[in-house]
C-alpha positions in Angstrom: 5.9 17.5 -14.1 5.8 14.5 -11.3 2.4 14.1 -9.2 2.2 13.6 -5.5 -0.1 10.9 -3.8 -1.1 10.3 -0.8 -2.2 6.8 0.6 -4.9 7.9 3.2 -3.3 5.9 5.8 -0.2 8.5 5.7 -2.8 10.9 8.0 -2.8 8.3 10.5 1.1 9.0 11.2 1.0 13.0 10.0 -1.8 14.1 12.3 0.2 13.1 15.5 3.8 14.8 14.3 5.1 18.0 15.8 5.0 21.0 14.0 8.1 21.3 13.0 8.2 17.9 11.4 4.5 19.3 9.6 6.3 21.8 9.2 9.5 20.5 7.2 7.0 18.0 5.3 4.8 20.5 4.0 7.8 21.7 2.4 9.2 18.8 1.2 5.4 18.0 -0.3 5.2 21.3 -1.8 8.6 20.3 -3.9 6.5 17.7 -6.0 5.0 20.4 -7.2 7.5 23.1 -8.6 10.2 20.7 -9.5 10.6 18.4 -12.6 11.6 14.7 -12.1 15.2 14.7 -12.2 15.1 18.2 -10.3 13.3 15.8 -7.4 16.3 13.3 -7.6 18.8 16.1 -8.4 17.8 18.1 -4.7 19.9 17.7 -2.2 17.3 19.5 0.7 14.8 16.3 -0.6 17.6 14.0 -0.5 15.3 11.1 -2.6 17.1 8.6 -1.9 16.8 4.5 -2.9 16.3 2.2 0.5 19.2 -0.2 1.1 18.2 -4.4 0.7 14.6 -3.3 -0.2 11.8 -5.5 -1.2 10.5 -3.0 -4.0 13.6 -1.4 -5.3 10.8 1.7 -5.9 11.1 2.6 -2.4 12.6 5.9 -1.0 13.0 8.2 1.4 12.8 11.8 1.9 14.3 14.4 4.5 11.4 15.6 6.5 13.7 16.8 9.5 17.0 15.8 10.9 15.1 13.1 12.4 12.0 12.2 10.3 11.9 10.9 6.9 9.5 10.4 5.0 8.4 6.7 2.5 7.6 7.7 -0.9 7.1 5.0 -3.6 9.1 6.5 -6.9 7.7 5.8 -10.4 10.4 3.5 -12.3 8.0 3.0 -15.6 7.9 6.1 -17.1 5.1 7.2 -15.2 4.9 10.2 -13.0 2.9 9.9 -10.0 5.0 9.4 -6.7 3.0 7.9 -3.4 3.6 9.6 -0.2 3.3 6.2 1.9 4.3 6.8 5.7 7.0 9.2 7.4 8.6 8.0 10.7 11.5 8.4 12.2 14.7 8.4 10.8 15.8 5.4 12.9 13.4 3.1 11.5 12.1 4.7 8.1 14.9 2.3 6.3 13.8 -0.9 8.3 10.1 0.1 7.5 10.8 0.8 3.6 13.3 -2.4 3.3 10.1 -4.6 4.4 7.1 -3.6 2.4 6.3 -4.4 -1.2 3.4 -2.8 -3.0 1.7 -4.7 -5.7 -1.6 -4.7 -8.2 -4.5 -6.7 -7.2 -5.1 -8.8 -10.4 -8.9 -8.8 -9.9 -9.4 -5.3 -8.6 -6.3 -3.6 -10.5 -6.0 -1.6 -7.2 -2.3 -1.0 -5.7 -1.7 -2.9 -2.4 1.0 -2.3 0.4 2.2 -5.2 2.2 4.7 -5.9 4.7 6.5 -9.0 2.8 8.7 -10.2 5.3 7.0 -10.5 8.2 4.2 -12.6 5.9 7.1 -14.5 5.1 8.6 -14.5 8.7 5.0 -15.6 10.1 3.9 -18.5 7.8 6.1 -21.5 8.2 5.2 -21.9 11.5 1.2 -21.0 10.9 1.5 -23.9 8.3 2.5 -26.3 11.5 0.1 -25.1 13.7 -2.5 -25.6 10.8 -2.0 -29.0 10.0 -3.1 -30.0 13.6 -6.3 -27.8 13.3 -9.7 -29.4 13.2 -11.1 -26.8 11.1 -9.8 -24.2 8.7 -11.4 -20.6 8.0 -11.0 -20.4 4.2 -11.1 -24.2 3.7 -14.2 -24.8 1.2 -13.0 -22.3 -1.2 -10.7 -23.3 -4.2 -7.4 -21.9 -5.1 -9.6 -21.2 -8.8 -12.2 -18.8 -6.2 -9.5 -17.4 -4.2 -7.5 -16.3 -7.5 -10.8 -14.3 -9.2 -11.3 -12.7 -6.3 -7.9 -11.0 -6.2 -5.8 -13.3 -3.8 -2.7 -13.6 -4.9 0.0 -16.8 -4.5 1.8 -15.2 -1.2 -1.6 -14.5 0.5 -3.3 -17.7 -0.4 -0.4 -19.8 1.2 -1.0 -17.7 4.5 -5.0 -17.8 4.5 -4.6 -21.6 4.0 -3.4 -21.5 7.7 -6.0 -19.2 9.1 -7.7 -20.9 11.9 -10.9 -18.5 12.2 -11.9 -14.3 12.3 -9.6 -13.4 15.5 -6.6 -15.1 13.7 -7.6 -13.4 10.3 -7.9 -9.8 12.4 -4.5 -10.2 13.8 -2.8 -11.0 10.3 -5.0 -7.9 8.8 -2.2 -5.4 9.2 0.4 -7.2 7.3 -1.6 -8.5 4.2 -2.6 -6.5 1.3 -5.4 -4.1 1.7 -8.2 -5.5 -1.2 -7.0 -8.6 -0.3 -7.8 -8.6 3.4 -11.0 -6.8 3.0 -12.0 -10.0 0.5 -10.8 -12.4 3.2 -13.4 -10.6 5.9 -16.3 -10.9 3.5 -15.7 -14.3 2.8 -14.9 -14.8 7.0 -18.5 -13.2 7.4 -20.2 -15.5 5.6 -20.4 -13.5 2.2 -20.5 -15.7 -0.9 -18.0 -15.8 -3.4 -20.2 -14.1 -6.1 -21.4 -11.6 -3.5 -18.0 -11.0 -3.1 -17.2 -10.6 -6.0 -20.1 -8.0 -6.9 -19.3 -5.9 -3.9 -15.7 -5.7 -3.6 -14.1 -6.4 -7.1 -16.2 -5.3 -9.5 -17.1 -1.9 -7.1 -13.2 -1.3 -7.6 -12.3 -2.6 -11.0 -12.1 0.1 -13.4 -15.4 -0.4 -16.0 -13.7 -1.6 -19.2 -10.5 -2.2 -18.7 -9.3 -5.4 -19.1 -7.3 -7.4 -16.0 -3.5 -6.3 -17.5 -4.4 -3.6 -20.2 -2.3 -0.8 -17.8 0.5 -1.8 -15.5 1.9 1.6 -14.7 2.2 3.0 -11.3 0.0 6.0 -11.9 -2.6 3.8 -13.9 -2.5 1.4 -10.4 -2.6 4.4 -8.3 -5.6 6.1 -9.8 -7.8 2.9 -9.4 -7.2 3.0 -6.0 -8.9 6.1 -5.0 -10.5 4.9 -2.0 -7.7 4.4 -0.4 -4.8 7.3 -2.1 -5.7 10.8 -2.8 -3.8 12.5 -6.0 -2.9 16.1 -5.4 -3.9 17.9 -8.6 -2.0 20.9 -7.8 -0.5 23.2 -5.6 -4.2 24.8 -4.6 -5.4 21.3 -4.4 -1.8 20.4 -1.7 -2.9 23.6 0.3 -6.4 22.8 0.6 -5.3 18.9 2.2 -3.1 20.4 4.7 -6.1 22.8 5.4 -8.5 20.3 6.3 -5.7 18.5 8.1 -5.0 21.3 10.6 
């Protein structure tokens, strides 16, 4: 049977919906947990469907209402753990999916959501503005540091045009989660190794080595400070308890 997840930064988006929408996506929740997998992709209330041009060709989108959808991440290794990511409306739930990618941090094994193309979109002309700066934020740390700490190729090439903190703040929404929270430390001040001890190794599963598991659930469940798996029916109904 499939699991649901939530990424905790779904509430952000669900506690200000209508009830009707609640309404329609308490049902549609509550199907990830009475129908098999290939009832899910069969149901044509759920209408799972792929996202059009995507970054991550595991993106979909559910029928909340006539006009809300919801942005689940779908499991495409055999795994069975879906993640509830956002739901907006219909008009821009495709645009929204098409743009974001979610990846494992290497250090932290954690899953991250990032909005690809507007990193993309943003850096060429960061670079410029860069190369005329007298300073750079991130400048006396090595590729070699950045990369044990999680940072991965994309990210590097846009922190190596961060100018200081405000500029870091402002990019903040875009980037990866663990990788943005290591940028702030090291923006503060924090050493490398502190870093390290605080951040990674806090949220590195004990054990496991860097690519032992690359499975979507496997990602998913080391990333339980920031996505919440529903265990069961009970455990759905007690969420949406606390949720109001």
């Amino acid at each position: 049977m499939p699991q649901l997840a939530f990424a905790n930064s779904f509430w952000e988006s669900y506690d200000v919906l209508e009830k009707p929408v609640k309404a329609g996506l308490h049902k549609a929740m509550a199907k990830f947990q009475q129908l098999t997998i290939a009832e899910l992709h069969a149901d044509k209330g759920l209408h799972l469907e792929s996202v059009e041009q995507a970054r991550d060709p595991r993106m979909r989108t559910i029928r909340v209402t006539d006009s809300w959808r919801g942005i689940v991440l779908a499991p495409d290794d055999g795994s069975d753990t879906f993640l509830l990511i956002n739901v907006v409306p219909h008009k821009e739930a495709y645009g929204w999916a098409s743009k974001r990618l979610c990846t494992v941090n290497t250090a932290t094994r954690g899953l991250e959501v990032r909005n690809v193309v507007a990193i993309e979109q943003l850096t060429p002309s960061l670079e410029k503005a860069a190369a005329e700066a007298p300073a750079l934020l991130f400048s006396g740390y090595s590729d070699h540091v950045l990369r044990e700490l999680g940072i991965d190729d994309q990210v590097m090439r846009a922190a190596r045009t961060i100018i200081g903190k405000a500029q870091l703040e402002a990019f903040g929404a875009l980037l990866p989660e663990d990788q943005f929270e290591v940028l702030q430390y090291l923006a503060e001040g924090f050493s490398p190794e502190e870093v390290y001890r605080d951040v990674v190794t806090e949220r590195a599963p004990a054990g496991t080595a860097p690519d032992s598991s690359k499975s979507l659930a496997a990602a998913i469940a080391n990333t339980s400070g920031r996505i919440t798996v529903v265990t069961g029916p009970d455990h759905l109904a007690e969420i949406l308890d606390r949720r109001g």
